[in-house]
C-alpha positions in Angstrom: 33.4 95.4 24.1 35.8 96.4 26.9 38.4 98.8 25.8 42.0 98.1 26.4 44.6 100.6 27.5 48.2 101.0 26.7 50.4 99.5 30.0 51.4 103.2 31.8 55.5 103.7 31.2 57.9 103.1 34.4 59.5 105.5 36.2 63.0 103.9 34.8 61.6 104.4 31.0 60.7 107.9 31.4 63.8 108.5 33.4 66.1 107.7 29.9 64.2 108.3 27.5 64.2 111.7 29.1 67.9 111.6 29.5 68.5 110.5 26.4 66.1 113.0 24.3 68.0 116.1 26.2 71.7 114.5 25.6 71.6 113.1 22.4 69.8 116.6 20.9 72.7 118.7 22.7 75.5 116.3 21.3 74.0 116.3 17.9 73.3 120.2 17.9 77.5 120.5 18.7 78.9 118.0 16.8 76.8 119.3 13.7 77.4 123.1 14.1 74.0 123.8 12.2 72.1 127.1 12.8 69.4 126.8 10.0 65.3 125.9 11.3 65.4 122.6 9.3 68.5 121.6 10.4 67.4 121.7 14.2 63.9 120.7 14.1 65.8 117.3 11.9 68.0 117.0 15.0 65.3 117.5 17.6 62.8 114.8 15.8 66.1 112.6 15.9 66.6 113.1 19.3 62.7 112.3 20.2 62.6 109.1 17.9 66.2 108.1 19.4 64.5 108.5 22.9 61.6 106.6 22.5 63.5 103.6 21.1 65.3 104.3 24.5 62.1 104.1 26.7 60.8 101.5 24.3 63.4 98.9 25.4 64.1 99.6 28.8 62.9 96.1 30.1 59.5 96.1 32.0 59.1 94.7 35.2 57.3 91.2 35.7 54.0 91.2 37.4 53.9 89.2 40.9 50.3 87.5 40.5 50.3 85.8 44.0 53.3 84.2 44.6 53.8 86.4 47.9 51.0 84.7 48.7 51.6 81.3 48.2 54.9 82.1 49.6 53.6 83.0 52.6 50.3 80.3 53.0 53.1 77.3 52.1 55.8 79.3 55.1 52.8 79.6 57.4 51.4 75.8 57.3 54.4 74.1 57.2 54.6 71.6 60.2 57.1 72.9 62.8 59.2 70.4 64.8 59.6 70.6 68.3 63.2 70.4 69.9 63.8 70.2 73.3 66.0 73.1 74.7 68.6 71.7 77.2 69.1 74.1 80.3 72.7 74.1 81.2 73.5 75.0 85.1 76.7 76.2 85.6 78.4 75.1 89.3 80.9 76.5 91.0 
């Protein structure tokens, strides 16, 4: 039995949920003025849980399964018409 993997995150999803681990922990840490141990590591798990929702719903981008190819096979056997260039002569 093959074993499946977990779909690697984007660059986009790591980018906020980054962003908003480091914010949302600084914001929380001033707003609530709290120096005790529990009273950080609560704010710091908030902050992780608040950024994974984050880089949870960041949307995904959609996998191309060949359409650049069909693109390109239907572009390259289209049937081309011919059209006569006119040559214009200027005379003085």
């Amino acid at each position: 039995m093959p074993r499946q993997t977990a779909p690697r995150p984007t660059v986009a999803q790591l980018a906020y949920g980054s962003c908003t681990v480091i914010l949302s922990t600084l914001a929380m840490l001033l707003l609530s003025q709290t120096s005790s141990g529990p009273g950080v590591a609560l704010i710091a798990l908030a902050g992780l849980v608040l950024g994974l929702l984050v880089a949870l719903t960041v949307p995904r981008p959609k996998p191309s399964r060949g359409t650049s190819q069909v693109v390109a096979s239907s572009v390259a056997t289209a049937p081309r018409e011919r059209v006569p260039v006119r040559a214009s002569v200027q005379q003085d």
